[in-house]
PAZAPA-4460 file (N, C-alpha, C; in steps of 0.05 Angstrom, whole numbers, plus 32768, in hexadecimal, padded with zeros to 4 digits):
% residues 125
    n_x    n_y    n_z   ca_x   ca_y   ca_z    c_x    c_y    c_z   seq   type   mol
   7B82   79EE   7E1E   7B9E   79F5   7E1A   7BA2   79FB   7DFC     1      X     A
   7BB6   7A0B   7DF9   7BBE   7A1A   7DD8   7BC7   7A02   7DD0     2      X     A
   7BCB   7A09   7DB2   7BDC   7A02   7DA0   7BF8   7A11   7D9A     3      X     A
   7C0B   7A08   7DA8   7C27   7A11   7DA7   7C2C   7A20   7D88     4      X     A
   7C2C   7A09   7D79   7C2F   7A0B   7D5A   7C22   7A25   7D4B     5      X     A
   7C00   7A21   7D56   7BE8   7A32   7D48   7BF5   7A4C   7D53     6      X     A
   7BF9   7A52   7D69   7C00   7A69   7D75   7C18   7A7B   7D6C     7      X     A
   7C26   7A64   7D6B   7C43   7A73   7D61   7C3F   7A7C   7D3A     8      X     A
   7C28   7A6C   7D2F   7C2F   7A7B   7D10   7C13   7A8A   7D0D     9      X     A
   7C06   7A86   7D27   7BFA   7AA9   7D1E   7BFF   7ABD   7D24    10      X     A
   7C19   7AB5   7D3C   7C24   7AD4   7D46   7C37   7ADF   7D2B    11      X     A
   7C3C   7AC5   7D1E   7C45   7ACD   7D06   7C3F   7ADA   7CEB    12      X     A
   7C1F   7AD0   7CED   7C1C   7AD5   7CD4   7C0C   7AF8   7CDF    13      X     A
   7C0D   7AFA   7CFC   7C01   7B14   7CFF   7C1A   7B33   7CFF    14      X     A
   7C39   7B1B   7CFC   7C49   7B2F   7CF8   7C4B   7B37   7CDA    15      X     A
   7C44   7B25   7CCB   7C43   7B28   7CB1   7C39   7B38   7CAE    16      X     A
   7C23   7B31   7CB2   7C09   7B44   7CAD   7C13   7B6A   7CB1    17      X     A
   7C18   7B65   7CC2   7C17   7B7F   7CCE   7C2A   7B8E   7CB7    18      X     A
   7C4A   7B8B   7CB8   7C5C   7B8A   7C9E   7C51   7B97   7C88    19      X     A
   7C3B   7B86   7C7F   7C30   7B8C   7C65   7C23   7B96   7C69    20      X     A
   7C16   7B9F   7C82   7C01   7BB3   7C81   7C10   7BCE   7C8A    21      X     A
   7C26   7BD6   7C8C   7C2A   7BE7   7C9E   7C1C   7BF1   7CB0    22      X     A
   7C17   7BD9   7CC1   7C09   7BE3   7CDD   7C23   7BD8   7CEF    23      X     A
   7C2F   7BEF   7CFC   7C46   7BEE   7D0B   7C37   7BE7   7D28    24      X     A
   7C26   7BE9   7D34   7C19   7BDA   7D4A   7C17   7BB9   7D43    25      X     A
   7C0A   7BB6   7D3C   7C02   7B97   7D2F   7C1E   7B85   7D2B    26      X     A
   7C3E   7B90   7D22   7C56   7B85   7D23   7C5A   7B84   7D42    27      X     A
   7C54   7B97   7D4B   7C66   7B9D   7D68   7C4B   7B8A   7D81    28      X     A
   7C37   7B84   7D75   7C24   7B6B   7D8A   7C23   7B4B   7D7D    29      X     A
   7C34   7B52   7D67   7C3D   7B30   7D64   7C56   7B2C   7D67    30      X     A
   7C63   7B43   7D7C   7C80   7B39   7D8E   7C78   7B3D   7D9F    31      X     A
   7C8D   7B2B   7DAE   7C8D   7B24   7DCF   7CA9   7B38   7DD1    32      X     A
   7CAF   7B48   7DEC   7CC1   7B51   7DF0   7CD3   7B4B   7E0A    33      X     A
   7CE5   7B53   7E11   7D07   7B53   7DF6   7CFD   7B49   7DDC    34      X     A
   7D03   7B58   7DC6   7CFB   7B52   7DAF   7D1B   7B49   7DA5    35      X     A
   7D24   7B32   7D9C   7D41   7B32   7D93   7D44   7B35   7D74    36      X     A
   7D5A   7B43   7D63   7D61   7B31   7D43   7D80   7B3C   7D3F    37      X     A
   7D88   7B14   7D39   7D9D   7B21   7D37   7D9F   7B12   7D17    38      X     A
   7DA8   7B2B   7D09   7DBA   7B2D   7CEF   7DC6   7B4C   7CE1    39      X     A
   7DD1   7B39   7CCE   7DE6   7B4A   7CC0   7DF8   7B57   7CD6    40      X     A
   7E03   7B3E   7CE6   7E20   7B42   7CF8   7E1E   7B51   7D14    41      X     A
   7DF6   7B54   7D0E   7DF3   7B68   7D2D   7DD1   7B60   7D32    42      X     A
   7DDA   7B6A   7D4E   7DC1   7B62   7D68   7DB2   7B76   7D6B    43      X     A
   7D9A   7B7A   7D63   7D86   7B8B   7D6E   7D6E   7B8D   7D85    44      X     A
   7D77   7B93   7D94   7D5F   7B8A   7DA9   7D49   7BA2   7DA4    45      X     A
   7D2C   7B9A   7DAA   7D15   7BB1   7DAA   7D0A   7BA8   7DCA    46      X     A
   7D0C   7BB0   7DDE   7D08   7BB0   7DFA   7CF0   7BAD   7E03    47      X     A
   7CE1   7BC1   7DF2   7CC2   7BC8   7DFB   7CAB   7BC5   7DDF    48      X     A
   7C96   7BBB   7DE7   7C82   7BC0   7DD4   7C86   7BDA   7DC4    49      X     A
   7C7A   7BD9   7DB3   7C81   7BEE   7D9E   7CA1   7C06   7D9C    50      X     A
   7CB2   7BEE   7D9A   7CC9   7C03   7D8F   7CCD   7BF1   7D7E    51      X     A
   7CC8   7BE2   7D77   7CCC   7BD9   7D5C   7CB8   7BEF   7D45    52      X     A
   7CD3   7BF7   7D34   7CC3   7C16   7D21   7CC3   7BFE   7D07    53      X     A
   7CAC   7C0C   7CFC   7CA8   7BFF   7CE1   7CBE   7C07   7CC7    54      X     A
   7CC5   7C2C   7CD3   7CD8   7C36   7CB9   7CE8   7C2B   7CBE    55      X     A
   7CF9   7C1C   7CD5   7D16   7C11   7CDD   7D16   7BF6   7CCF    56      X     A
   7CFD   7BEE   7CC4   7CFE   7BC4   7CB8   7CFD   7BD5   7C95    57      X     A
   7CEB   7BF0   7C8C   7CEC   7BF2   7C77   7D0A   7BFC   7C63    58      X     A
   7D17   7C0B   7C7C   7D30   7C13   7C78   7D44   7BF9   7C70    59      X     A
   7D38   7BE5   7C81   7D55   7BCA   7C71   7D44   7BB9   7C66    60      X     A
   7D31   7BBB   7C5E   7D1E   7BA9   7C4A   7D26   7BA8   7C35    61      X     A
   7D2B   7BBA   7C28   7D37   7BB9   7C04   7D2C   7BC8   7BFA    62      X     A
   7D38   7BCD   7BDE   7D2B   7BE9   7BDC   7D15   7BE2   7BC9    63      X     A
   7D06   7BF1   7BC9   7CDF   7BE2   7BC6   7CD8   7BD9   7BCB    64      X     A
   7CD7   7BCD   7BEC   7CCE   7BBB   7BF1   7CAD   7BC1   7BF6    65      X     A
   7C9D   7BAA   7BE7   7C81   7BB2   7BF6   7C73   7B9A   7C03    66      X     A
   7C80   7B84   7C0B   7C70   7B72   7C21   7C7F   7B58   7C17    67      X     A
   7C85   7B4A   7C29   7C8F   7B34   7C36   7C79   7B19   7C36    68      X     A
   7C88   7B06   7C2E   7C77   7AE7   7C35   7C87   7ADD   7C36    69      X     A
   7C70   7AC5   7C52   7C82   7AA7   7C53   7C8A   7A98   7C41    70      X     A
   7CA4   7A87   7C42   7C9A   7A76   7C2E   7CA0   7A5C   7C36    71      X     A
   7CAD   7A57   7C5A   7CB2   7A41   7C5F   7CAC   7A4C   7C7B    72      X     A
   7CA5   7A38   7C8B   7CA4   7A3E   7CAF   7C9F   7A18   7CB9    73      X     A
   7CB8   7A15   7CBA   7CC0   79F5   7CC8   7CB7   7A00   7CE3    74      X     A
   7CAF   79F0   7CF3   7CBE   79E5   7D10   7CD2   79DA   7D17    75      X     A
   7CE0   79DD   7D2B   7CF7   79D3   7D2D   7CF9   79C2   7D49    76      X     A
   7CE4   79D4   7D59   7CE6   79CD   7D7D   7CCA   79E0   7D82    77      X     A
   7CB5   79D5   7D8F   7CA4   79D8   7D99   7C9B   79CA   7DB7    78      X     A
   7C96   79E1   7DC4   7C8F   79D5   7DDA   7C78   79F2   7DE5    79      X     A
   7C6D   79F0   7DFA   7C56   79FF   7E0F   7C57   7A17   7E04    80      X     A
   7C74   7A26   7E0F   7C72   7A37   7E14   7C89   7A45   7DFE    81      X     A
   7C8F   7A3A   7DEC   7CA9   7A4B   7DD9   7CAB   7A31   7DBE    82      X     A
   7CAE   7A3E   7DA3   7CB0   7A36   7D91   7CC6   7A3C   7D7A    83      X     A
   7CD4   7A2D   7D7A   7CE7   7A38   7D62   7CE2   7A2E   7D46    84      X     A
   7CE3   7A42   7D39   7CDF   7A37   7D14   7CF9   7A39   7D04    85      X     A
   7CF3   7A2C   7CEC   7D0A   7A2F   7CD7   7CF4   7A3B   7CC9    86      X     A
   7D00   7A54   7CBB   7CE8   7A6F   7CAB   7D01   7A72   7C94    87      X     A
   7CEE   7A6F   7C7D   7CFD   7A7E   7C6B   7CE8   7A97   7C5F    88      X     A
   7CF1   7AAC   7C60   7CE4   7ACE   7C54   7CE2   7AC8   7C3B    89      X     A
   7CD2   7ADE   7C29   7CDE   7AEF   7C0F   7CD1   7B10   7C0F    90      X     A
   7CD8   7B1B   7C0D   7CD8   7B33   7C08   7CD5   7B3C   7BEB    91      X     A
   7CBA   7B49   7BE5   7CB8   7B55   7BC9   7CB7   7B73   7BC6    92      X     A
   7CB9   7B80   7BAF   7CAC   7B93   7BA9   7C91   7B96   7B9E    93      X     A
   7C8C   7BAA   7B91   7C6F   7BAC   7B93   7C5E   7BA1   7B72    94      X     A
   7C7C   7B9F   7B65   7C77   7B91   7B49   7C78   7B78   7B4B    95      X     A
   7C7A   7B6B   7B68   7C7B   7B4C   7B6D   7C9B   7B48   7B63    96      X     A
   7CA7   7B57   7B57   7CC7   7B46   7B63   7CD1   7B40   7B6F    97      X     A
   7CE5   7B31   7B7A   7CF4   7B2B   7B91   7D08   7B38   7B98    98      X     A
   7D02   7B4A   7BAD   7D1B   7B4E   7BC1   7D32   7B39   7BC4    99      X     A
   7D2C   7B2C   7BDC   7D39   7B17   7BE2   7D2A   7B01   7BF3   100      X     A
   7D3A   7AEC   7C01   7D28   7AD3   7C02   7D41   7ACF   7C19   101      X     A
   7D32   7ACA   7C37   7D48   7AC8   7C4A   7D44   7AAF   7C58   102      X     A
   7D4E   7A9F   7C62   7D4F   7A8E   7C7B   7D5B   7A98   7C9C   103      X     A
   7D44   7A92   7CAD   7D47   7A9A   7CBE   7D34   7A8E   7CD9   104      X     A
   7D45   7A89   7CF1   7D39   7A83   7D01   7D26   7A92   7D12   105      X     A
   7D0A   7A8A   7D1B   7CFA   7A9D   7D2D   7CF7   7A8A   7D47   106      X     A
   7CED   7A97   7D55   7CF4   7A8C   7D70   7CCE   7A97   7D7C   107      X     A
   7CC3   7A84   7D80   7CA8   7A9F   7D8B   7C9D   7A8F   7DAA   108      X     A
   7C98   7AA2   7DB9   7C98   7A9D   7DD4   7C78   7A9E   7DDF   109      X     A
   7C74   7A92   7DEB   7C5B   7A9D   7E00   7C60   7AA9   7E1C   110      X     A
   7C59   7AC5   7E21   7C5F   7ADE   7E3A   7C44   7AE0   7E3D   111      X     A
   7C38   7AD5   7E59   7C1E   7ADC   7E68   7C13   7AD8   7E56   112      X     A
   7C0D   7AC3   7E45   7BF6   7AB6   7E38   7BF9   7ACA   7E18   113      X     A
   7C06   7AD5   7E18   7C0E   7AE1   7DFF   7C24   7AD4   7DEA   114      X     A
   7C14   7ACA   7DD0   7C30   7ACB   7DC2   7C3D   7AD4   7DA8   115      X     A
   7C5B   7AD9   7DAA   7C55   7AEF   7D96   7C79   7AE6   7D8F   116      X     A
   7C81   7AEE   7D7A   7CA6   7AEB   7D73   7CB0   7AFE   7D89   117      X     A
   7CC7   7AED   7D97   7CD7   7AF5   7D9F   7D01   7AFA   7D9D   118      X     A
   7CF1   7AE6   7D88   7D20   7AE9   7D80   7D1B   7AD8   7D5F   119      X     A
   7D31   7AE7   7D57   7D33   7AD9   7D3C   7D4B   7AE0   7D2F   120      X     A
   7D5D   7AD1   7D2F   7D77   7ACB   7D13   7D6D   7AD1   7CF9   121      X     A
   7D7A   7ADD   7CE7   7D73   7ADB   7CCF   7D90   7AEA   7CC0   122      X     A
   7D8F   7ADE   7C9F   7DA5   7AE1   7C8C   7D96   7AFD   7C83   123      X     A
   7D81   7B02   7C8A   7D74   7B1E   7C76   7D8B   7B3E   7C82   124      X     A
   7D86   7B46   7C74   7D82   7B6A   7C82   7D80   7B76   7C8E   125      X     A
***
């Protein structure tokens, strides 16, 4: 049997990854779908594997943005099959300054032995 925990922060760190790599596949297989996020006063759903677009996260990223790190990922509730974190972001540019620095909940699920983010709150963009 998995590791609930292990599972859920490498689906994370494989969305990271992806982010900073601009590999728009690699974001869209470390979600589980219904993909949910809701901020800045609105709900986005992504339905299906790959409609999550990479220009649509660079467009409200900030402006220069060139890659993202963790800098906090609590647990909050862990169990089998679904994990929720307390995550805080930061977002830099490429001179290493800071964008911004967000708190935000992730939610990451296991679908047919897959797991990957499926909903997440956040104060960001």
């Amino acid at each position: 049997m998995s590791d609930p925990l292990k599972e859920a922060m490498r689906a994370m760190d494989d969305y990271i990854a992806g982010l900073n790599n601009s590999d728009e596949i690699a974001v869209n297989n470390a979600c589980n779908f219904p993909h949910v996020r809701l901020a800045s006063g609105k709900v986005t759903v992504w339905n299906r594997r790959g409609d999550f677009k990479l220009e649509d996260f660079v467009a409200r990223a900030g402006d220069g943005w060139a890659y993202s790190q963790w800098d906090e990922r609590t647990p909050i509730h862990v169990r089998p099959e679904k994990v929720h974190l307390k995550v805080t972001f930061s977002r830099f540019r490429a001179d290493k300054s800071v964008i911004g620095t967000f708190e935000t909940i992730y939610i990451v699920t296991c679908q047919e032995g897959h797991w990957g983010i499926q909903a997440r709150s956040s104060f960001a963009s």
